[in-house]
N, C-alpha and C positions, 0 to 999 in steps of 0.2 A: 465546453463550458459545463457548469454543474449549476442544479438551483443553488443548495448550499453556497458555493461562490457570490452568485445572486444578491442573495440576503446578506452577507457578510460584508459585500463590498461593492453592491450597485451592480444592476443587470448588468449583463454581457463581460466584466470583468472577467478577465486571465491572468495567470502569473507573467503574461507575456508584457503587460504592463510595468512591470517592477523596471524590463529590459530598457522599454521605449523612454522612461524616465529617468534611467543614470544620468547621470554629468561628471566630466571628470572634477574631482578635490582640487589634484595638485598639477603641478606641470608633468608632462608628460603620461598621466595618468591616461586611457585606453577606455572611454566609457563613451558609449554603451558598446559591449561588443556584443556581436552579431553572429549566429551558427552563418556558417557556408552556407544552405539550406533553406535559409532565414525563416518568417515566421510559419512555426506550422500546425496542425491539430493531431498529437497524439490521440486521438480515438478516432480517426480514418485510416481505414484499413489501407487504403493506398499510400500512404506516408508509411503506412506502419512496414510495410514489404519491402519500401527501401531500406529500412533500420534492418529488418532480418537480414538481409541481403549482405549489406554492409558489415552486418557484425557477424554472421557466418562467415562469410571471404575471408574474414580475417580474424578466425580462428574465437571467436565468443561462443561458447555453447548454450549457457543461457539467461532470459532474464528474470528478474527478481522485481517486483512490482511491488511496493507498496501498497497496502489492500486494506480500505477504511469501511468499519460500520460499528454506530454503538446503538443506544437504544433506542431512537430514533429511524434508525435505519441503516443503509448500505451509502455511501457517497464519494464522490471522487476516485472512481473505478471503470469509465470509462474508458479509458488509456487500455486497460485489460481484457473489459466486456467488448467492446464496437472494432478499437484499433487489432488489438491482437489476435486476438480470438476469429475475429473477420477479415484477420489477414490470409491471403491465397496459398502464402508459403509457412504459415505457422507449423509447419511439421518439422522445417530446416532449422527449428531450435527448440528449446527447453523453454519452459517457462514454472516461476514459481512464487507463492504468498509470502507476504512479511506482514502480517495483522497487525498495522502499525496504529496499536491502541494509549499511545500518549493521550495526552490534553493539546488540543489544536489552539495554538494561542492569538492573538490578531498582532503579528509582528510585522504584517507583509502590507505598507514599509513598516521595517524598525522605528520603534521610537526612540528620541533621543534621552527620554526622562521616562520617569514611572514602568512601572511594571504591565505588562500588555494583559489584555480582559481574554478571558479563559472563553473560547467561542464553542466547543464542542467539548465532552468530559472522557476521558477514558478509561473510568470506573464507570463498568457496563452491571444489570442485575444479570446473575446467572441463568434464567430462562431466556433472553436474550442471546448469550453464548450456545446455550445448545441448540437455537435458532441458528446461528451460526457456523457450526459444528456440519448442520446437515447443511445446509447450501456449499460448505468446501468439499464434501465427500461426494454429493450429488450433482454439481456443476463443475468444479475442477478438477481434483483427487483422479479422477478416471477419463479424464482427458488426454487424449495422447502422446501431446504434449507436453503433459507434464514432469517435469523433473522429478526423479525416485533417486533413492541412493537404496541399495541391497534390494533394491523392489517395493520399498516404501517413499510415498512422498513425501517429499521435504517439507514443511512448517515452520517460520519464523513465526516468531509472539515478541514482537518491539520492547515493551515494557512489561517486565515480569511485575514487576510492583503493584501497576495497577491492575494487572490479570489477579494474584492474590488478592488485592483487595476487594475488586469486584465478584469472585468468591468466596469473600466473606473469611478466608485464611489458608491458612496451607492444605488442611483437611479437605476445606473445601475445594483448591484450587487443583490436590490431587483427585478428587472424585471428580470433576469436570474433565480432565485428563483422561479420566478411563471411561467415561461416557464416551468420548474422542474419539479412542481407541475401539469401543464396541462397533460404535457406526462404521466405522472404514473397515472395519472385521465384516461386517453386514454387506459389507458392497464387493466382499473378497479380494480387500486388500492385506496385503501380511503381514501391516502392521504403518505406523508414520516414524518419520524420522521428523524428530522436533527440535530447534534450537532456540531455547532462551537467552533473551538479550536485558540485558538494564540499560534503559536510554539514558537515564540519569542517576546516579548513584546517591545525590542527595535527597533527604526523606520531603516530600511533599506534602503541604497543608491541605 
């Protein structure tokens, strides 16, 4: 569980809820289905050993985490911090960030009408980000686990749009970039490998 959940949608809520609430539509529809596994807490490290396990046997090298925090704070990274991290066997895999800095919407359930209330923003202020910058270079980056491609760690950035914009523009969003780059130079890495993504291609209000 996370506070933020909490507050968004009444203590002790999980997305494990959305499961418990399916019904099928139509005939033969297949709701609610159920993992094998059934229900479990990805931020326990003991669940989390079965997953390496499983996905090492059979050939997955690594995983890719969704990694949240804006100006507020860090949130819904458990899964990463407790599960993974605290798992016994985290060396038998890769793991890496996706700073998945969209707008968190209240969609979870969907609505059938109107547009859903914007709960978190992913237009961060840039002192913020280099807040950020040093906690991936100082807590993950040099972790041994972590996935490098040529000897540099990998970086996903979700939405580019809103990283420019919460740099104030491309100037800006390039001199954040190489502040980036300084830090992981400082910690004698030889450089990041970074892939930008656009969640959404259309321009947002």
């Amino acid at each position: 569980n996370d506070p933020r959940l909490d507050q968004w949608h009444g203590q002790g809520w999980t997305a494990w809820e959305l499961m418990h609430a399916a019904t099928p539509r139509f005939e033969n529809h297949r709701q609610p289905v159920k993992p094998a596994w059934g229900r479990a807490d990805d931020s326990d490290p003991h669940f989390v050993v079965r997953e390496i396990d499983l996905a090492a046997d059979h050939g997955v090298c690594s995983f890719l985490y969704h990694w949240y925090h804006d100006d507020q704070g860090p949130f819904l990274n458990d899964a990463l911090n407790h599960g993974f991290l605290g798992a016994a066997n985290a060396d038998r895999i890769k793991f890496a960030l996706l700073w998945d800095n969209r707008d968190i919407l209240a969609q979870q359930p969907a609505l059938l009408t109107g547009a859903p209330a914007v709960l978190a923003r992913g237009v961060i202020k840039p002192q913020t980000f280099d807040a950020i910058a040093r906690l991936w270079v100082e807590k993950y980056f040099e972790h041994p686990s972590y996935m490098k491609i040529d000897g540099c760690p990998f970086l996903g950035i979700f939405d580019l749009v809103n990283f420019v914009r919460s740099m104030g523009g491309l100037d800006g969003a390039r001199e954040a970039i190489e502040r980036l780059q300084l830090k992981a130079a400082g910690a004698g890495l030889p450089g990041l490998h970074i892939c930008g993504m656009l969640g959404r291609l259309r321009d947002r209000k």
